[in-house]
Structures are given as C-alpha cells and as structure tokens.
C-alpha positions in Angstrom: 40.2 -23.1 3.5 41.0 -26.3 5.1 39.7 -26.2 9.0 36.5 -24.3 9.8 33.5 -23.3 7.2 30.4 -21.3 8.2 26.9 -23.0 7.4 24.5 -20.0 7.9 20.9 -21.1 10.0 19.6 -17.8 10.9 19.3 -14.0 9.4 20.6 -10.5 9.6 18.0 -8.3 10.9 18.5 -4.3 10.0 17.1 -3.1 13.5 16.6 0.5 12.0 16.0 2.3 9.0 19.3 3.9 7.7 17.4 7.1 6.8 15.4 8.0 10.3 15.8 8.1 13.3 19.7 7.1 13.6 20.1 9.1 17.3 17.3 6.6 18.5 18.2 3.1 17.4 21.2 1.9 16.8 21.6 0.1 13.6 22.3 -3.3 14.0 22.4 -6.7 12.6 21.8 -9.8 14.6 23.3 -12.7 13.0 23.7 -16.4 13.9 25.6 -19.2 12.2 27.2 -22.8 13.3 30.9 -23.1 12.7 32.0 -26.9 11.4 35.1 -28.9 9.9 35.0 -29.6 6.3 33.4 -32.7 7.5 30.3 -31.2 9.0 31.4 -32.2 12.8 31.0 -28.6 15.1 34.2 -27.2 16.5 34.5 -27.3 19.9 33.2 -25.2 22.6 35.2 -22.2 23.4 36.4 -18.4 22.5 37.1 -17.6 18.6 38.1 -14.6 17.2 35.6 -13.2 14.5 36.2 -10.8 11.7 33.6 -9.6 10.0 33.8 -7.7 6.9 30.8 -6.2 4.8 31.2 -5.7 0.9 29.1 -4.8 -2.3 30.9 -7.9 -4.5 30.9 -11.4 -3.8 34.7 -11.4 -5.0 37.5 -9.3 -4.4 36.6 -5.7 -3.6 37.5 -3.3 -0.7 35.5 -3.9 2.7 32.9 -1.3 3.3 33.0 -1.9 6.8 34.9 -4.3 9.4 34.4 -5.2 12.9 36.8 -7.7 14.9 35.4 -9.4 18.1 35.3 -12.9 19.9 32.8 -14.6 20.0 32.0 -17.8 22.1 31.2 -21.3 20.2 28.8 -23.7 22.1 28.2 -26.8 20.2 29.1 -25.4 17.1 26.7 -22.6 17.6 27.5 -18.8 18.3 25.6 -15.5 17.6 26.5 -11.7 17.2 25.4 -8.3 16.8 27.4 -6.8 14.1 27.8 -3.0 14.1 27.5 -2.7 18.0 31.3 -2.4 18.5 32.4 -0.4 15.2 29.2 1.5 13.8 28.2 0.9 10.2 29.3 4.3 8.2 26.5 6.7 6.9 27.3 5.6 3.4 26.5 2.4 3.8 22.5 2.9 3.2 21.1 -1.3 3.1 19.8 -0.2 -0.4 21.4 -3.0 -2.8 22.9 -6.4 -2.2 25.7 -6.9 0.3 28.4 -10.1 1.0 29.2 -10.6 4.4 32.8 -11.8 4.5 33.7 -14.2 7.6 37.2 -14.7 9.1 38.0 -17.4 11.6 41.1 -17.3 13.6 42.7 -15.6 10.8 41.6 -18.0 8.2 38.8 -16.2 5.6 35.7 -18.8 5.1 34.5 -19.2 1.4 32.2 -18.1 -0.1 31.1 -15.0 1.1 27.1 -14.7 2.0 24.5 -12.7 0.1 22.7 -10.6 1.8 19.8 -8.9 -0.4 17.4 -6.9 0.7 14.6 -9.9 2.1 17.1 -9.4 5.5 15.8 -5.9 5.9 13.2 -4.3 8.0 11.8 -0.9 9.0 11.3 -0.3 12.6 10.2 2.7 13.5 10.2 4.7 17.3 6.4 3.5 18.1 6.9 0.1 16.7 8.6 -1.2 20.6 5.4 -2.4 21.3 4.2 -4.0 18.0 5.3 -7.4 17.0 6.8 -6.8 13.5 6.9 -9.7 11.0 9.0 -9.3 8.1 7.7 -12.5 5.2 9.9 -11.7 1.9 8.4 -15.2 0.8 9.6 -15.2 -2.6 7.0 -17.4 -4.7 5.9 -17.8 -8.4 2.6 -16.2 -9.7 0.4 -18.9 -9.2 1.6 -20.5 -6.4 -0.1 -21.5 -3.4 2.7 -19.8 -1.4 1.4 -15.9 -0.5 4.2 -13.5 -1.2 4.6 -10.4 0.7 8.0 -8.1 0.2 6.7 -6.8 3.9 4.2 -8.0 6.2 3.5 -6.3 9.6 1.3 -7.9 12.1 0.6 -6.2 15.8 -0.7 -8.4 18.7 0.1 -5.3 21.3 -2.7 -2.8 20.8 -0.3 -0.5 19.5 0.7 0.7 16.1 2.2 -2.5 14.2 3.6 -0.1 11.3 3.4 3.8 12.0 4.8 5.8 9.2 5.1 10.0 9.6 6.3 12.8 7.5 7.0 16.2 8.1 8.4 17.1 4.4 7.0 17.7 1.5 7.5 14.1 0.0 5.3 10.9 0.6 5.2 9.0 3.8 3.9 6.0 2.4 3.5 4.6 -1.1 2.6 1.5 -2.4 2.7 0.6 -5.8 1.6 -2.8 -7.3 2.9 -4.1 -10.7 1.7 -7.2 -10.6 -1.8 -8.8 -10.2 -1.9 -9.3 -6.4 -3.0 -6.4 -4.1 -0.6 -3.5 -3.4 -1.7 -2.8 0.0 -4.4 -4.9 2.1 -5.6 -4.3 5.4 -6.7 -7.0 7.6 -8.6 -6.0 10.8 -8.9 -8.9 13.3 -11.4 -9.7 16.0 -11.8 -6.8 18.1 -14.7 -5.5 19.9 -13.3 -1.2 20.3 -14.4 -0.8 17.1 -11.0 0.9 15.7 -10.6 0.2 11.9 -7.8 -1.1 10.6 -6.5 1.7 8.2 -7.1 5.1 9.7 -6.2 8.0 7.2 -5.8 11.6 8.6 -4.6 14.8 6.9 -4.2 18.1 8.8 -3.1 20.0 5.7 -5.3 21.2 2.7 -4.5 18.4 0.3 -6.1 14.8 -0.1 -6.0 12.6 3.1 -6.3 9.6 0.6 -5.6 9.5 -2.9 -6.0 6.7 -5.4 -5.9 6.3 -9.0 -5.9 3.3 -11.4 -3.6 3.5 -14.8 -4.1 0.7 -16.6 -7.4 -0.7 -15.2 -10.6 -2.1 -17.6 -13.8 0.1 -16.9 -14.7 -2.8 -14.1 -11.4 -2.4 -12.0 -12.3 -0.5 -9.4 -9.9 1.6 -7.7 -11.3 1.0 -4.6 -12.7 -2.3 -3.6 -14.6 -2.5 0.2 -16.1 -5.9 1.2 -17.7 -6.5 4.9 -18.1 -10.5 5.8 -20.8 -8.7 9.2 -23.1 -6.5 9.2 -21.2 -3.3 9.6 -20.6 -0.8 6.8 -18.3 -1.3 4.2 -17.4 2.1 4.3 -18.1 4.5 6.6 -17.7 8.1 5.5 -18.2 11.7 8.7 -19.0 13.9 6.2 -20.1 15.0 2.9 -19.0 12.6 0.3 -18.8 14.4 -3.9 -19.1 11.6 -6.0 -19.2 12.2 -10.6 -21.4 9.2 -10.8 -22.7 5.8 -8.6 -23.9 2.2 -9.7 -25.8 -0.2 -7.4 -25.8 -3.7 -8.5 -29.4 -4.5 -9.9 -29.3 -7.5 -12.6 -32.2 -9.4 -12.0 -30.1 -12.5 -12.2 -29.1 -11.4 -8.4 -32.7 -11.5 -7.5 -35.1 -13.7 -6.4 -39.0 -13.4 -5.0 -39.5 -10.2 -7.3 -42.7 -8.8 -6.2 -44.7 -5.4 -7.1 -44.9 -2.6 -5.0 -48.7 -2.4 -3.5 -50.2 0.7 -2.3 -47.1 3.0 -3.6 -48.7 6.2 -3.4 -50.4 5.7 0.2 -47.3 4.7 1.2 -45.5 7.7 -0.4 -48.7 10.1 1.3 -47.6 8.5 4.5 -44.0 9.7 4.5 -42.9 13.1 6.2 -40.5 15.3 4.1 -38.9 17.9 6.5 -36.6 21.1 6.7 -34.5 21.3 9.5 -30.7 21.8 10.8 -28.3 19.3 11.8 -27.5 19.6 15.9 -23.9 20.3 15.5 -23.1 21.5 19.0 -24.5 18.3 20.3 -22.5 16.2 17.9 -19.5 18.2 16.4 -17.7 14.5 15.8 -20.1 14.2 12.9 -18.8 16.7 10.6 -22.7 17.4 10.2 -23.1 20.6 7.4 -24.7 23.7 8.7 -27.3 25.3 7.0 -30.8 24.6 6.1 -31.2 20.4 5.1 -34.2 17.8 3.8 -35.0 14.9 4.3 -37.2 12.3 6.2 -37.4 11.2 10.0 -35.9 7.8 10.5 -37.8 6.7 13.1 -41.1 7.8 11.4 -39.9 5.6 8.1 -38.9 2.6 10.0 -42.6 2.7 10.9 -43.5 2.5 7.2 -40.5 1.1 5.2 -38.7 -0.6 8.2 -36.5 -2.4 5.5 -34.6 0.7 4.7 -33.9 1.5 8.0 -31.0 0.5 10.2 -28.7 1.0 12.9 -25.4 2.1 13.3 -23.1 0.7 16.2 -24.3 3.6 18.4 -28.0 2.8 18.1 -28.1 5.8 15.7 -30.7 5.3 12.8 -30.0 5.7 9.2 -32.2 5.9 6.0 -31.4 3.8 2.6 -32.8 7.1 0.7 -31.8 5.2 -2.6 -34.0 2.7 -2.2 -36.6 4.9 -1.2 -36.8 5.7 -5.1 -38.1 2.5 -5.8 -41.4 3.8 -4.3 -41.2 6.6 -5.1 -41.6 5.4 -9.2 -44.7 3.1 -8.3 -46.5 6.0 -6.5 -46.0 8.4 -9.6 -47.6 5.4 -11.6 -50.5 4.9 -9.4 -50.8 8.4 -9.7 -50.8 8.8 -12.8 -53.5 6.3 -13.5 -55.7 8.2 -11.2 -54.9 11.1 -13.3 -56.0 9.5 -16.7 -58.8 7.8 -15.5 -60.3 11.5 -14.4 -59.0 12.8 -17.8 -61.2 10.1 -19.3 -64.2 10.9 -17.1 -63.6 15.0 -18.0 -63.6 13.9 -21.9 -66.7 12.0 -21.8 -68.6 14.8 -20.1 -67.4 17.2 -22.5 -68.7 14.7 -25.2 -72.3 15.0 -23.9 -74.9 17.9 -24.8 -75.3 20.9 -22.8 -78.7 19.5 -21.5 -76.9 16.5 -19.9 -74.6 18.6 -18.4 -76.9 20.7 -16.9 -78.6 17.6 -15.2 
C-alpha cells in the first residue's frame, strides 16, 4: 500500500436481525470512515471507487460477500450503506467475527477491520418509534465503567425492545454469569402509571419463570425495591407462595412500645363472609366463591396504620400485621381467664356454709 489508508471513525450498524423479519427490513450496515495518505493528510474531494469485501479471517481467505460502488470523498470523509446494492447472502448469519476488507481505486488497504459482534443490534418491526441504544461498553469487573452487551432505552412512548414468539422455543432469555444483574428494568418518570416490565402469557404455562442455581440461602431470586410510595410488587390475583419472611430484627427498630388495650381493640374489629363483586370489577381477577376478611374502611377507623391506598383510591388491609394484635389480645385474654380460674379455686377451697352465703 503506498497511496491511500483507511482510519475507521464510526461503526457498522446490523439494521435487522438476520433470523426475522428479512421481507421487512433490509439488512444493512451503515459505515463511515476518512480516507488519508500514509502521511495522515485527507485525499481530495471527489468520486472513488470502493470495493468492499466481507470475510471470516483477518488474512487470506475467500470473500463471503462483495459489493463495488463509488462513493464520494468530502474532506477526507465519505460514508456507505453496505449490502444495499448486492444483498448480504442467507449464510452469512452476523453470529461470529467478521474482517471488512477495503479496496481503493484498485489498491487493497491493510489491515483488514474487525468487526465482532459489539457492531450488532436487534431491531425489531415495532422498534421504528423507539430510540434503540446499543452500549457494548466492554469494562473490567470493578470498574467504574457500567457494562451492558445491550442497552435499549425508549424516549417515544412506544415499545423500546418488543420481543414475540409464536414457536415452541423462548422469546427472550437472559442469563447472567457473572455478578452484575442479568436483566434490569428501569422505569423513568411517568405519570400513566404503566410499569416498566409487563409480562403476559396467553397459554397454560408460566408467564414468568425464575430460578437461582448456585445462589446462598439469602440470594433471592427475585429482588423488588420501590424508592416512592407505591408497591413493590403488585400482584391481580391469587398469589401461592411455600413459605414468606418479613424483616423483624429489632436492630431495624426503634420506639418499641407495647400494645395497650389488645383485646378491646380485637372486640372492635368486624370479621365478615361475603363475595368479591366480580361483574363490577372483572380487571381484578377477584376469586368467586364465599371469602373472609375484615372491612377496610371500618379498620382504618381502629388501626389506621395498616390501612392504605392504592393509586385508584382503593383501600387495602396489612392483614399480617394485624397478627401483631391479634397475640396481645389472646394474652389479655388469657389473664382474664386465670385470674377467674383463681377466683373459682379459692371458692372451691371454702366450706359449704360459705358458699351458701
């Protein structure tokens, strides 16, 4: 090479996935690049012809796939889309590293460049709206630098990354080998209350299953944190659970105080039979059948502390907490109950006389 050499400034963007929706979107890569002397000056403004070749070694080899075209140099800068004029072949699938060979008027620029799979992204047909950001930072553990293999962020009130299957295989999964996250969801300020992962299965199986491996008994497989005062988690319907903790160390607590008047407290609560209205609110998945519990509204009257609202003005009852009350009534209680066990002993205790008086 003695004239021309590429110095690459941009990327090669894979516009569509090789695997879906091919009649749709036209696979695609955008690529920019400044074309010097030896010396570093830019070549002058004007046509060049461009061949670009596409190959699976950095050296030697048979070219997968060319395409010839001219391009026009404007201080040293040009662009292309390769694979607009002579379509990339089925078999080449993006799914190892490629070298994209460069020829300049005739004259084939050394060394080829890599390109591995951070160039790739996944677009699929509902992402036209969503602003896709593909961050293949590549970092040490323990860096302050974030890695993320892929990274989609949407500004458009659309889906930023919509993924569908109509097989039997998986649409999505994520799998984490490190110690970072394998999937997290961020939802940003937003005042239509969608969430930020919505899960929906119209099938028989799971619409969400995790599992831990190799996880200490305090990994949990699900983690849900809320910095506001909505719900962590928010569940329409029954939830089937083997076991549950709450935290309860007293080193979290502060101000401990006794429970006064327990059992007048527990005489003042309504217990109740009833049915849930499903035909007024079928979006609640409510259970048929018979049900107990207690009135909200009458317990927020007592125990307004383990009441609260949803973000519909609906109320809701901490029944766990409720327990708590429960234990200190059944103590009161109890006392009562000895202390008239004592007073039925020491009448026994006297002679029938006394008794009769």
């Amino acid at each position: 090479m003695k004239a021309k050499h590429i110095i690459l400034i941009g990327f090669a963007l894979l516009l569509a996935h090789p695997f879906a929706l091919q009649a749709q979107i036209p696979r695609t890569l955008s690529y920019q690049g400044i074309l010097t002397d030896p010396s570093g000056n830019v070549k002058p403004d004007g046509p060049y012809n461009f061949t670009f070749r596409l190959y699976d070694v950095s050296v030697g080899g048979t070219a997968l796939w060319t395409e010839t075209e001219t391009n026009t140099v404007k201080d040293g800068l040009f662009s292309t889309t390769l694979g607009d004029q002579t379509a990339f072949p089925a078999s080449l699938i993006f799914d190892q590293p490629y070298w994209l060979g460069i020829e300049v008027e005739g004259e084939e620029l050394s060394p080829r460049i890599t390109l591995n799979s951070s160039p790739y992204s996944l677009r699929a047909a509902r992402a036209d709206t969503a602003l896709i950001v593909i961050s293949p930072e590549e970092a040490p553990y323990g860096s302050v630098i974030k890695a993320h293999y892929l990274k989609v962020i949407n500004q458009n009130g659309a889906a930023a990354y919509f993924v569908s299957e109509g097989g039997s295989s998986d649409a999505l999964r994520v799998t984490n080998m490190g110690y970072s996250n394998a999937a997290q969801f961020d939802q940003g300020q937003s005042d239509n209350g969608n969430p930020a992962v919505l899960v929906k299965n119209f099938g028989a199986g799971e619409a969400l299953y995790l599992e831990t491996y190799e996880g200490t008994n305090n990994d949990p497989v699900i983690y849900a944190t809320t910095s506001g005062g909505g719900y962590a988690g928010y569940f329409v319907g029954d939830v089937y659970t083997t076991g549950s903790y709450q935290p309860s160390d007293a080193r979290f607590k502060k101000n401990i105080s006794p429970i006064n008047n327990a059992l007048s407290t527990v005489q003042s609560l309504r217990g109740v039979k009833f049915e849930w209205d499903r035909e007024k609110y079928p979006d609640n998945n409510f259970r048929s059948g018979n049900q107990y519990g207690l009135i909200a509204q009458e317990v927020e009257e007592i125990l307004p502390e383990l009441v609260r609202d949803d973000q519909d003005g609906y109320k809701a009852v901490d029944y766990q907490k409720v327990t708590a009350v429960l234990v200190e009534a059944i103590k009161e209680q109890q006392k009562e109950i000895e202390a008239l066990k004592a007073a039925v002993a020491a009448l026994q205790d006297q002679p029938d006389v006394a008794l009769q008086e």
